[in-house]
Residue, then its C-alpha position, 0 to 999 in steps of 0.5 A: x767831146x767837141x760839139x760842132x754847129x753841124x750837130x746841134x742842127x743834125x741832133x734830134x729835137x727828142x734827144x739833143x746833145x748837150x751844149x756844156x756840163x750839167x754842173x754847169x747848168x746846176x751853175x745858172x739854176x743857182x744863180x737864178x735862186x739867188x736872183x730870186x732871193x734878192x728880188x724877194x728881198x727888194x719886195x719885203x724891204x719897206x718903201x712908201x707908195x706902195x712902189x719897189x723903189x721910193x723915188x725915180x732916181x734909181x731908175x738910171x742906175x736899175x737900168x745900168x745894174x739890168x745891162x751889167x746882170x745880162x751881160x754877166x749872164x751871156x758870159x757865163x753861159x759862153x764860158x760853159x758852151x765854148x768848151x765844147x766848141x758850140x757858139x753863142x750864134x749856134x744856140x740861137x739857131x744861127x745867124x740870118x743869112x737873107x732878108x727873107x729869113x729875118x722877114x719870116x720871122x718878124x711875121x712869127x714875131x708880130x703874131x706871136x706878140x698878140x698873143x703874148x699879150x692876149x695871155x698876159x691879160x688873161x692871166x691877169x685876170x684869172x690870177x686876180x689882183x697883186x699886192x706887190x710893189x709896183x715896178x712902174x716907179x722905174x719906168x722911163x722919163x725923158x729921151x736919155x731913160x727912154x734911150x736906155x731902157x730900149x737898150x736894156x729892152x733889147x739886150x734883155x730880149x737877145x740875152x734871155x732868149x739865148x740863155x733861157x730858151x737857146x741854152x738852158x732848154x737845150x740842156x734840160x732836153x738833153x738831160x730828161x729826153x722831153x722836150x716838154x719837161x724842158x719847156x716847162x723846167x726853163x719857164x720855171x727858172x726864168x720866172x724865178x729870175x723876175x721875183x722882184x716883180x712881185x710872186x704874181x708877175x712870177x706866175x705870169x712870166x713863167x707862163x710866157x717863158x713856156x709860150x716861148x720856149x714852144x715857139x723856139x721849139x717849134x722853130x729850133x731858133x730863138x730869134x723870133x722869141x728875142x724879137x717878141x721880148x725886146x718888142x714887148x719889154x719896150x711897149x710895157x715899160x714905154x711905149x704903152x704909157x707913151x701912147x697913153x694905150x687904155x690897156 
């Protein structure tokens, strides 16, 4: 059966229609699990200074692998989707199609981003310390890493959102019949995509994946989610250090 831009805007939010297979969808859950496994690995394996990586000369080349694993990601979930004729535009809720439309959800993006980040810092602090390896090795230097790792940040922002929250949470509300079960299930996966970060940064992140999946819910768009996660992937690794921000 062919799915059209129509139905996904015309099915209801309880029970949407699914986008692809669920073979499919079982396809990107493994591939997260083998993220998380390599992710795992990279914090076992032993470094000096308590760093993922010994040295910053890796960053560059993190940045490209990080390029190549998004695009590599969007392309599979295109290749399930197109079989039922819905577009990677549909999953996101569609294009703008007024200036007024990307300036209401740059005002959803701004708020939500302070909250993102009053969350962040509280489950910080609850969660406690972390004795993972610091990923701060990685950060950018100089304006050709600044200028890839704002590539990767927007990438990563537009990619993620559409896989995790336009695709994937679609797919597990079509498959349970609760939007809050597929919420959850999608923060869950993409938490597990991160474990290179460390498993306290896992908890974090899946936690903010629920944060976003509400909003793109709420919204039935991920657009003013890949707004935030571009917005807070550039403040994070860059901009916060650059401004010299005390927290």
């Amino acid at each position: 059966m062919t799915t059209t831009t129509h139905s996904l805007t015309s099915a209801t939010p309880e029970r949407p229609s699914a986008v692809a297979s669920y073979g499919h969808t079982l396809g990107l859950v493994g591939i997260a699990i083998v993220v998380a496994a390599l992710g795992a690995l990279a914090q076992a394996r032993p470094t000096t200074g308590g760093s993922l990586t010994s040295t910053h000369a890796s960053a560059l080349p993190a940045y490209v692998s990080a390029l190549v694993m998004e695009a590599l990601l969007v392309c599979y979930v295109w290749a399930g989707v197109r079989k039922r004729g819905v577009t990677l535009a549909a999953l996101s809720g569609g294009r703008w199609s007024s200036l007024r439309e990307v300036m209401r959800d740059v005002a959803i993006a701004i708020p939500f981003w302070i909250v993102w980040q009053a969350a962040d810092g509280l489950a910080d602090a609850v969660i406690g310390p972390s004795n993972a390896k610091s990923i701060s090795v990685l950060f950018p230097i100089g304006w050709l890493e600044v200028s890839v790792w704002i590539m990767v940040s927007v990438t990563a922002g537009i990619v993620e959102e559409l896989v995790f929250r336009g695709y994937l949470q679609r797919q597990l509300a079509a498959l349970s019949g609760r939007i809050s079960i597929a919420v959850l299930g999608q923060a869950a996966v993409f938490g597990l995509m991160h474990a290179y970060q460390g498993w306290k940064a896992v908890s974090v992140i899946c936690f903010l994946g629920a944060l976003f999946g509400v909003v793109a819910a709420w919204r039935r768009s991920t657009r003013p989610g890949m707004i935030v996660h571009a917005m807070a992937d550039i403040w994070g690794g860059w901009l916060k250090g650059a401004l010299h921000f005390p927290y």
